[in-house]
C-alpha positions in Angstrom: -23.5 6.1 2.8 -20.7 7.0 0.3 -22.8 10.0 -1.0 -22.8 10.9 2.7 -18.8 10.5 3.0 -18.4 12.4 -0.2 -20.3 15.5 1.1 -18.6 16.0 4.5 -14.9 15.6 2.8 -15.8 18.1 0.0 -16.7 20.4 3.1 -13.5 19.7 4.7 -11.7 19.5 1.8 -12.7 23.4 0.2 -11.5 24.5 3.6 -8.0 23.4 2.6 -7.3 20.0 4.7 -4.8 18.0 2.7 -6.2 14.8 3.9 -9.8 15.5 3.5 -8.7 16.3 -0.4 -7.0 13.2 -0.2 -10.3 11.1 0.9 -12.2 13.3 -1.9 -9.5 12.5 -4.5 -9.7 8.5 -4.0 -14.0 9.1 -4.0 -13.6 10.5 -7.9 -10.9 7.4 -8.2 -12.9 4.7 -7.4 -16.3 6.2 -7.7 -17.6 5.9 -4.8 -20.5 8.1 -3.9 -19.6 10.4 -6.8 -19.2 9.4 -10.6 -15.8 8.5 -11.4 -13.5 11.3 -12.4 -9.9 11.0 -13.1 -9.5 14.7 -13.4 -11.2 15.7 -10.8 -8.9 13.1 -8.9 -6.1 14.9 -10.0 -7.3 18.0 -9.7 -7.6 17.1 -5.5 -4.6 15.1 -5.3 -2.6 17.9 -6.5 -4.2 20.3 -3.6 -3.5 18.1 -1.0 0.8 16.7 -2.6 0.7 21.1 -2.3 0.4 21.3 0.5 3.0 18.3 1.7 0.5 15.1 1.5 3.1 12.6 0.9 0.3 9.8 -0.1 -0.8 12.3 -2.2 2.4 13.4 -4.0 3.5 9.9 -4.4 -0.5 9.0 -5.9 0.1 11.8 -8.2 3.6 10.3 -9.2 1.4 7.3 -10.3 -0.8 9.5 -12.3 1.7 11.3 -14.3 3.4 8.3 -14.4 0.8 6.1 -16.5 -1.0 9.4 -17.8 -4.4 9.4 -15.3 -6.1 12.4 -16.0 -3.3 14.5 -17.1 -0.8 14.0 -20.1 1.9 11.4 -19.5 5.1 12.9 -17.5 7.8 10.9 -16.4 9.7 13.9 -15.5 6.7 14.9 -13.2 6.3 11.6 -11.9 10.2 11.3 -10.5 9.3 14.8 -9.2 6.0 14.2 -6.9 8.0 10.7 -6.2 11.2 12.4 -5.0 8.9 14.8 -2.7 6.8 11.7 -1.1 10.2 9.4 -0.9 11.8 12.5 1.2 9.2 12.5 3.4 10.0 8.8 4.2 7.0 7.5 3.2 8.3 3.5 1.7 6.0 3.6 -1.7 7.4 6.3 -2.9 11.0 5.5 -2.3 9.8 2.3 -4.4 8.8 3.7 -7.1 12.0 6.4 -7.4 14.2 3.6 -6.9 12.8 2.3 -10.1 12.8 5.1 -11.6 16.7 5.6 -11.2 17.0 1.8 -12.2 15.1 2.3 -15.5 16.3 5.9 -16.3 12.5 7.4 -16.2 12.1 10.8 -16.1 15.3 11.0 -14.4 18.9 9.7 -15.0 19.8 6.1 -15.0 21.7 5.9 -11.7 22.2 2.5 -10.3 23.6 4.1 -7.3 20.9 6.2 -6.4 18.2 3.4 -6.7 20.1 0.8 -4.4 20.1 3.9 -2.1 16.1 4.5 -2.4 15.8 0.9 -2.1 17.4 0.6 0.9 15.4 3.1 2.6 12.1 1.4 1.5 13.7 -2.1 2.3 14.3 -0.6 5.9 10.7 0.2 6.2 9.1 -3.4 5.5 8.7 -3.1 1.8 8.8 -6.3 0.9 8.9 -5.9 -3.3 11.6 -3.4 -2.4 13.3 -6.5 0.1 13.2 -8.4 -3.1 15.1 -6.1 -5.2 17.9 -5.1 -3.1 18.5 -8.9 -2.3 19.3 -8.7 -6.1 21.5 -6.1 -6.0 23.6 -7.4 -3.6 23.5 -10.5 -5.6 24.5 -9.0 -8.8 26.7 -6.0 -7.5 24.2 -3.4 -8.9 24.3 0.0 -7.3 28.2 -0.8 -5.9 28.0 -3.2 -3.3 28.2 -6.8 -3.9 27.8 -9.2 -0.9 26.1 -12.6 -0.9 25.6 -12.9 2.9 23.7 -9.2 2.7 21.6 -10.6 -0.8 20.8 -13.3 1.3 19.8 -11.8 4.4 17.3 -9.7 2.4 15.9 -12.1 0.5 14.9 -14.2 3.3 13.6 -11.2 5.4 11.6 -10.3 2.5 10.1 -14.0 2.1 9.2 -14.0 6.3 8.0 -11.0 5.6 5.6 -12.1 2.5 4.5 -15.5 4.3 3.0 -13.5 7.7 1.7 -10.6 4.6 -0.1 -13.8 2.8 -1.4 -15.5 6.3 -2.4 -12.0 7.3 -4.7 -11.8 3.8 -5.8 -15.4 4.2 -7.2 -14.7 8.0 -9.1 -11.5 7.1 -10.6 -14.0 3.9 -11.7 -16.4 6.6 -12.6 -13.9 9.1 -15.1 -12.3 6.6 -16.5 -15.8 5.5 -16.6 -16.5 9.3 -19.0 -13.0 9.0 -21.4 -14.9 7.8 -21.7 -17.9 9.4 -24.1 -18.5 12.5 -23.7 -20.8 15.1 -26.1 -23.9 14.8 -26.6 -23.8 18.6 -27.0 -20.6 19.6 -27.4 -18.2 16.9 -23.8 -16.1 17.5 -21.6 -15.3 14.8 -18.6 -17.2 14.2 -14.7 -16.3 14.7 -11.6 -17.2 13.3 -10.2 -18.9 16.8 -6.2 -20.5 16.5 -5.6 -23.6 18.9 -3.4 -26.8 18.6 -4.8 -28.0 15.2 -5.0 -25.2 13.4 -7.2 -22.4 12.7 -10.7 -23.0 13.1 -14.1 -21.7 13.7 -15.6 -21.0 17.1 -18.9 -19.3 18.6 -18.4 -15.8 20.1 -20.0 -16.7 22.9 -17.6 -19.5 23.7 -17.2 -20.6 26.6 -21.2 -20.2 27.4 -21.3 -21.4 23.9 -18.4 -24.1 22.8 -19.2 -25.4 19.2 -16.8 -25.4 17.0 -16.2 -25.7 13.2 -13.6 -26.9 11.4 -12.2 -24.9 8.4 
């Protein structure tokens, strides 16, 4: 009941808790159980980044970033992401990495993006993996070293592979969802044995069918 979510976070959210405003602030996003409202996003976005949110001041980055529901402010946008990035929270030091690389709202520093990149890339941020690999490739930001471009590149390609398999599971998992065993009515689950992945009945071992996938 999303009308039901939207009323118990507005409650929690007029009382001042940053992450009940940030809840409310992705409802008027995505219009869920409230018509959509950019502004109104904003508007609670900007309450909770206030009050130290760091999903929130790196969201509202984004939105002075590509102009969503306030005027287009690149200056802003390095702001709210320097704030997030500080906090350590990896998106953010993505997205003021680039900002450094391209000279957005803040001065062209090579430097200062490998830096941000390297703190992201430390987290598991794969897309930010990607790009320091090419730093160390090229010898943007200061530092050249192959072995180093190397090393990240192929952390960030293990790391992609499990992300994609991870994706592909939770697809077959919710097509498993609905699926019903012939034999005994259970649902089925995504099971892993020798061959593979593969369908089995919850109720295994009462229960042993199986479906290949």
């Amino acid at each position: 009941d999303y009308q039901k979510a939207v009323e118990y976070y507005r409650k929690s959210a007029e009382q001042g808790y940053a992450s009940a405003q940030w809840n409310l602030a992705l409802c008027y996003e995505n219009g869920e159980g409230v018509e959509q409202d950019y502004i109104q996003a904003f508007q609670w976005l900007n309450k909770a980044a206030e009050q130290g949110h760091k999903l929130s001041q790196n969201k509202l980055g984004i939105y002075y970033k590509r102009g969503i529901g306030i005027e287009k402010d690149l200056k802003k946008a390095a702001e709210y992401y320097f704030r997030s990035a500080e906090q350590g929270y990896a998106s953010a030091q993505w997205n003021l990495a680039l900002c450094y690389e391209k000279g957005e709202g803040i001065e062209q520093d090579y430097k200062q993006a490998f830096q941000w990149l390297m703190k992201a890339a430390e987290q598991g941020n794969i897309t930010a993996q990607k790009k320091l690999g090419k730093y160390y490739e090229s010898g943007l930001g200061g530092v050249k070293d192959d072995n180093k471009a190397k090393e990240w590149q192929d952390q960030a390609a293990e790391l992609d592979a499990r992300d994609k398999r991870r994706k592909y599971l939770e697809k077959l998992q919710k097509e498993g969802s609905n699926k019903h065993c012939p034999l005994c009515g259970g649902s089925l689950i995504v099971r892993n044995g020798y061959r593979g992945h593969f369908y089995g009945c919850k109720n295994f071992p009462k229960c042993k069918y199986t479906e290949d996938i």
